[in-house]
Each structure stands twice: as structure tokens, then as C-alpha cells.
C-alpha positions in Angstrom: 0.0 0.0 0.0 2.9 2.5 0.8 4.4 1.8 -2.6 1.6 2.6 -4.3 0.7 5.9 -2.5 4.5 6.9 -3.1 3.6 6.0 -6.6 0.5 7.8 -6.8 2.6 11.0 -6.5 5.1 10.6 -9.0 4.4 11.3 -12.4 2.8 9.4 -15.2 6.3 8.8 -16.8 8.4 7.9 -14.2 5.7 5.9 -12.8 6.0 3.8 -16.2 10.0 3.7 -16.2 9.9 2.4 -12.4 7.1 -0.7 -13.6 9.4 -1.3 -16.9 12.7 -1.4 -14.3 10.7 -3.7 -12.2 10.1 -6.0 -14.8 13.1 -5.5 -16.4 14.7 -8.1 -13.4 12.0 -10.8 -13.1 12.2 -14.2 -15.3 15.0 -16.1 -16.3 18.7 -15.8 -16.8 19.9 -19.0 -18.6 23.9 -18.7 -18.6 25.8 -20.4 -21.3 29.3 -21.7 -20.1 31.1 -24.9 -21.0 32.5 -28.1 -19.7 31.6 -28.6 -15.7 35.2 -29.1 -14.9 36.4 -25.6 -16.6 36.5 -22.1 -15.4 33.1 -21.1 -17.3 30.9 -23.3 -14.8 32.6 -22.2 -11.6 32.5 -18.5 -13.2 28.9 -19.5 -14.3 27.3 -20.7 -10.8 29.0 -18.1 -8.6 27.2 -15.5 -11.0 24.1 -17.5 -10.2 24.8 -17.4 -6.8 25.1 -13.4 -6.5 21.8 -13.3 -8.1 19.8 -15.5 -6.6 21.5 -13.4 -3.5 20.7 -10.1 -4.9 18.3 -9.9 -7.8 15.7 -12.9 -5.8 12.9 -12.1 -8.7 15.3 -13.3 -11.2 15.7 -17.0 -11.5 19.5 -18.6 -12.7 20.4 -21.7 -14.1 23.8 -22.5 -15.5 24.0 -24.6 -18.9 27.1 -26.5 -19.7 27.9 -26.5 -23.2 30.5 -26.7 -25.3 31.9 -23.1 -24.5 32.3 -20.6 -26.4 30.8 -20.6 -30.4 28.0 -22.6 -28.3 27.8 -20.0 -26.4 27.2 -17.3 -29.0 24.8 -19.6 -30.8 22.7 -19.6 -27.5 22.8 -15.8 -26.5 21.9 -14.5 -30.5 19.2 -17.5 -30.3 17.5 -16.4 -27.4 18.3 -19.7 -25.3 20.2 -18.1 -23.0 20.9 -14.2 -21.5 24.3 -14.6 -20.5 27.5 -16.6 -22.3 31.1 -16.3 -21.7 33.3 -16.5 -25.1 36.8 -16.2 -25.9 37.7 -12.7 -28.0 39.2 -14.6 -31.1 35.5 -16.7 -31.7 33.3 -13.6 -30.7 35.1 -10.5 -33.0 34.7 -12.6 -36.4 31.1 -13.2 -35.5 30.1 -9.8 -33.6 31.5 -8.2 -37.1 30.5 -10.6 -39.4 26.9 -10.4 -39.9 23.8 -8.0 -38.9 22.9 -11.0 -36.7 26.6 -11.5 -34.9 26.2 -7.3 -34.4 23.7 -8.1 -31.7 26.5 -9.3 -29.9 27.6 -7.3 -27.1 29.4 -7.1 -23.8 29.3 -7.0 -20.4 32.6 -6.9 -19.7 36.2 -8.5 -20.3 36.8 -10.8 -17.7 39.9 -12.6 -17.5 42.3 -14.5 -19.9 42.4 -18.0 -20.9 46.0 -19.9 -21.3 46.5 -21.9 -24.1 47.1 -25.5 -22.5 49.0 -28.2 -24.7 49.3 -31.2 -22.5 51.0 -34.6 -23.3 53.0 -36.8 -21.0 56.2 -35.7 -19.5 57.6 -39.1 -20.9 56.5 -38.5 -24.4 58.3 -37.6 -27.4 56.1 -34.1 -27.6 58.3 -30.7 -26.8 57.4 -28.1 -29.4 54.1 -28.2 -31.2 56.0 -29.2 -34.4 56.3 -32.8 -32.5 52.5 -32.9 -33.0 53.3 -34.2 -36.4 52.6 -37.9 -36.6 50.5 -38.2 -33.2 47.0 -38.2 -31.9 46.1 -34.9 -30.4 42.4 -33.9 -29.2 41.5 -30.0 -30.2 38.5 -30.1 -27.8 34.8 -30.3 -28.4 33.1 -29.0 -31.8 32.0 -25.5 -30.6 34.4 -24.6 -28.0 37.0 -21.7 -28.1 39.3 -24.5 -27.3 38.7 -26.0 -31.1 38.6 -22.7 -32.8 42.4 -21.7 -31.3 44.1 -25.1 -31.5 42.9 -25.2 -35.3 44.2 -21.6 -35.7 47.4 -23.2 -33.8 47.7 -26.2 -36.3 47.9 -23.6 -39.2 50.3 -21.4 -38.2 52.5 -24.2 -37.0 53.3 -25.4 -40.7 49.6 -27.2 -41.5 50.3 -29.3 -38.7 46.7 -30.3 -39.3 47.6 -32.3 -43.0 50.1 -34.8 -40.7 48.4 -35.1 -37.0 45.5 -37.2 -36.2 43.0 -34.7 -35.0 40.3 -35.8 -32.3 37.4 -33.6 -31.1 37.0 -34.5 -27.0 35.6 -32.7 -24.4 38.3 -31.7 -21.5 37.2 -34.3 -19.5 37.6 -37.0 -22.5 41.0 -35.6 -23.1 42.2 -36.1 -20.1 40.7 -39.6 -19.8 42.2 -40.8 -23.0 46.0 -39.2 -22.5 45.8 -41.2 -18.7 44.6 -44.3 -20.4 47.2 -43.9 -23.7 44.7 -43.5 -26.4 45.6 -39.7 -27.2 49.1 -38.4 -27.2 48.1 -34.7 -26.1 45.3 -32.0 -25.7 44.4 -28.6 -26.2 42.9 -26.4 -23.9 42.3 -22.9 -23.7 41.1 -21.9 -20.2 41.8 -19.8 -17.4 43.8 -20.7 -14.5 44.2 -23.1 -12.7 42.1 -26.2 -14.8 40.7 -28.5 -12.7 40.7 -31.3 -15.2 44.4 -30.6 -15.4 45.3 -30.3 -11.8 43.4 -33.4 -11.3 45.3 -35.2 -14.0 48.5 -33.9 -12.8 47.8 -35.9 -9.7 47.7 -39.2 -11.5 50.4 -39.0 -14.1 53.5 -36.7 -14.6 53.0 -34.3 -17.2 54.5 -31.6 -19.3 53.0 -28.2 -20.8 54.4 -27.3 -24.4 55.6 -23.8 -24.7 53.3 -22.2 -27.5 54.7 -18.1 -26.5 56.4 -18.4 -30.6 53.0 -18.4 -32.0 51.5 -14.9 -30.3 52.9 -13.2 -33.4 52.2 -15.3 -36.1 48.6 -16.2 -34.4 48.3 -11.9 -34.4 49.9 -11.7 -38.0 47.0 -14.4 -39.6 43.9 -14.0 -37.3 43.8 -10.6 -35.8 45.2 -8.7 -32.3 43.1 -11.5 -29.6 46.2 -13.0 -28.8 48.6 -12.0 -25.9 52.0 -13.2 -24.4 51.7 -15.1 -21.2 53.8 -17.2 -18.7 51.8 -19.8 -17.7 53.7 -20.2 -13.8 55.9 -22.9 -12.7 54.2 -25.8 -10.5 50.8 -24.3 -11.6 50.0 -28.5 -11.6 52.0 -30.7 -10.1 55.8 -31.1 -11.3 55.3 -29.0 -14.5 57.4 -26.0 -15.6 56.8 -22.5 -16.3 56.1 -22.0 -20.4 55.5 -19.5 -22.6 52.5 -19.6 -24.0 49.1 -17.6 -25.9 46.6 -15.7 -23.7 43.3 -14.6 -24.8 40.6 -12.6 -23.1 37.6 -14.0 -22.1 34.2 -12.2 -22.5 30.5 -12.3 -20.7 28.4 -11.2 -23.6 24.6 -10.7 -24.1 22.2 -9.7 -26.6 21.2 -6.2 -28.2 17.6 -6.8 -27.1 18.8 -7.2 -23.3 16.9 -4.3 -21.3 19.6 -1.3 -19.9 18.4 -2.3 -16.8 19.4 -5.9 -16.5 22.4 -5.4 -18.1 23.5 -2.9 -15.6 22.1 -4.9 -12.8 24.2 -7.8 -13.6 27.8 -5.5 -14.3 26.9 -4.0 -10.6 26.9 -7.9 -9.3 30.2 -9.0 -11.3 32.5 -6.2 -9.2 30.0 -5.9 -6.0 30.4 -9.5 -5.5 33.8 -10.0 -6.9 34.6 -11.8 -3.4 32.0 -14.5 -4.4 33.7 -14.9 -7.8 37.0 -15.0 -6.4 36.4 -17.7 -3.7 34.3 -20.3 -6.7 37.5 -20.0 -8.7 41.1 -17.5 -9.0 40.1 -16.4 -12.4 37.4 -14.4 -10.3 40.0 -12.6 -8.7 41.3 -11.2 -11.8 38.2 -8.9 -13.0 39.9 -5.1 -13.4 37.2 -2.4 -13.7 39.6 -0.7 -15.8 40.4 -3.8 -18.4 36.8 -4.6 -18.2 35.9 -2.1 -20.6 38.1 -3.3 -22.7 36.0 -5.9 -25.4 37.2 -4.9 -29.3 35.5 -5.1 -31.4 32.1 -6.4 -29.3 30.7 -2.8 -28.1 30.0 -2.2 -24.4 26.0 -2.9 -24.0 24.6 0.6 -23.0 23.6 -0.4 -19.3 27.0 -1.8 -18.7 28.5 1.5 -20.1 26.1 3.2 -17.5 27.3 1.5 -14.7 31.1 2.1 -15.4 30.0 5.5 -16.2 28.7 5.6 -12.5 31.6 4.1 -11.0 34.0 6.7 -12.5 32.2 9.6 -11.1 
């Protein structure tokens, strides 16, 4: 009854914009994330979490997928609000198509590492020595497959002379303990908990990739970074050299100003949540976040870093 009476006394106008605002966070908020042993679902749940916390007329649930191109497919489709996706798959589709321009950002979040894993006893050092072995790139669909393919071709058409197979992270690392693959790819932030699990049962060894930032920048565009991946990161393996690209939580166009601001505010209000789900949580920078070439900021998440700054 008090909220109406206070209503009654505003105007028509602003009466309207506070019932659109209102709506604006009730319903669903399906997020698109990836395999349930990667950083997307950890990332994924503790944003659930803050807004089943925070925004209680909204109503979460986490989708595992196959990560990022998935991802896109589900945001542009309408089957889910939220998606996290690697910069090198979103630019070519965010500039690709009137569709992909519906893309657009929340904010940059952290950066993936390129992972190529084999077995510290193998004859694999340098990605050259993929040449002749069986190698999963990950799942159809995931960032993980779109980089390790981009990989393969600057490495010399690596692609034309390795036995490629497409396995989740999960499947990877169950065929290299059981012998049936010789390596993987993956392309996630750190620390992997498929990977640190692994590392517990068998003794492995990361391959240096930090050669290919350039070429990978050269042939496919500016996504790619240099980054040390740190010594002891999983048990008994070295520090390398290897590719880092940012990871993005995007929405679509058609998202209202308010919900996208709402859920910016939750990403750095309840950054403690993020951080204690998983380390990569840790790593969201207000000033970096704005960062998303060529995906363009959604207008409620440039609000609210608007607000911040002031």
C-alpha cells in the first residue's frame, strides 16, 4: 500500500519507467558456459549465486555446453541471456553479420592460457612434435577448437600430418591417462581443474606455445597476448611460454539497460563471491573490463562504469 501511495505521487512517466525497471529483473537468466570441470561453470554458478543473493525475482540456471561458439549460438538465439566466449571466436562473428552485431558485452573478464598437454615421458616438446600423433583440439564449438585449429595452421599445416580428435576436456584427459591420445588442447583460465586433477595421477609436461603470439596476431587478428603460464601451476610441470586470450561475458542487443546494468553491478559488488568459486574471479579489473574490441559495451553496462567513474 505504501508503494503505491508513493507512486501515486510521482508522475505518469516515471511511474511507467519504475514498472518497466521492475520488470526488467523478473524471469529467467539462462547462462551459457562450458564443460563442468572448466572455469566457465565455476565463473557461471557463482554468478548464479550473486543473483539468486541479490536480484531474488530473477531465477538462474547454469548450462554446460560446449563453451564458447555454443555459447554465441545460445545468446543470439535467445536460449540463453548470459554466455562467456573467448575474443578470437566472438570478434569474427560480432563483425561478421547484422545477426553476430547483436552481440555485445558485459565486460572483459579474465584471460584463458593456451594449454598443450601430453606426457612428461613422451616424445612431444614443441608443437611441431604434434606431427605424426593423436592430439584432441576439444569439443566442436568450444574456443578451445577454434584456437588449436588456428594453432595447427600457423604451426606449418600441422593439421595435413596429426591425427585430430574432437573430446571434451574431461575425455581428453581420460584418453591421455589411459594412452589412447598423445596430447590436448585447452584454452582456459587458470588453474584447470581437469588438469590439476590429471596432474595428480600421471607426470605431465605443458608445451611452450609463446612463438605463435605473433604469427597467431599476423594471420587471425590482435586476440592473442603473451603469457607465462607459472611454474608448478600443476603438479611437477614448468613454467612455459605460451598464448593468452581474453575472455568475455556477452549478451544480446535486445537485453533491457536495466538488467544489463544490474548484472555489471553484481560482477564487481560480489567479486569476493567470484573469487572464492574460482582464481580467475579474482582477476576482473574495472579498468580492463571495458576493454571488449571489437564487441561494443552494452549501453547499461557503459552506464554502470560511467557511474563508477564519477
Amino acid at each position: 500500500m505504501k508503494r503505491r501511495a508513493l507512486l501515486a505521487l510521482l508522475p505518469a512517466g516515471l511511474v511507467a519507467a519504475c514498472g518497466d525497471e521492475d520488470r526488467a529483473l523478473y524471469g529467467p537468466v539462462r547462462i551459457a558456459t562450458g564443460s563442468t570441470t572448466a572455469v566457465y561453470w565455476a565463473y557461471g554458478n557463482a554468478i548464479a549465486e550473486l543473483i539468486r543473493q541479490r536480484l531474488p525475482h530473477l531465477r538462474p540456471s547454469v548450462l554446460p555446453t560446449a563453451a564458447s561458439a555454443e555459447n554465441i549460438d545460445r545468446v543470439l538465439g535467445g536460449t540463453a541471456e548470459l554466455g562467456f566466449t573467448q575474443a578470437d571466436v566472438a570478434g569474427p562473428i560480432a563483425t561478421g553479420s547484422p545477426l553476430g552485431r547483436q552481440l555485445l558485452s558485459l565486460a572483459r573478464l579474465y584471460d584463458d592460457y593456451v594449454h598443450l598437454v601430453v606426457r612428461a615421458s613422451g616424445p612431444i616438446h614443441k608443437l611441431a612434435d604434434v606431427s605424426g600423433h593423436k592430439i584432441s583440439i576439444g569439443v566442436t564449438g568450444s574456443g578451445t577448437a577454434f584456437t588449436a585449429g588456428r594453432l595447427l595452421a600457423v604451426g606449418g599445416n600441422l593439421r595435413d600430418t596429426t591425427t585430430v580428435v574432437a573430446l571434451s576436456l574431461d575425455g581428453s584427459a581420460e584418453a591421455l591417462l589411459d594412452g589412447t591420445i598423445d596430447g590436448f588442447f585447452f584454452s582456459g583460465g587458470l588453474p584447470v581443474a581437469a588438469i590439476n586433477t590429471l596432474a595428480k595421477k600421471m607426470e605431465l609436461r605443458l608445451v611452450p606455445l609463446g612463438d605463435f603470439v605473433q604469427p597467431m596476431r599476423e594471420k587471425n587478428g590482435e586476440y592473442y597476448v603473451d603469457r607465462v603460464l607459472p611454474a608448478a601451476t600443476y603438479l611437477g610441470t614448468a613454467a612455459i611460454e605460451t598464448i593468452g586470450i581474453p575472455n568475455y561475458l556477452v549478451v544480446r542487443a535486445s537485453m533491457s539497460d536495466t538488467m544489463a546494468y544490474a548484472v555489471t553491478e553484481l560482477l564487481f559488488t560480489g567479486q569476493d563471491v567470484l573469487a572464492r568459486a574460482h582464481p580467475a574471479g579474482a582477476r576482473l579489473n574495472i579498468r580492463s573490463a571495458i576493454a571488449t574490441p571489437p564487441l561494443v559495451l552494452h549501453p547499461g553496462a557503459a552506464r554502470y562504469y560511467r557511474h563508477v567513474k564519477e
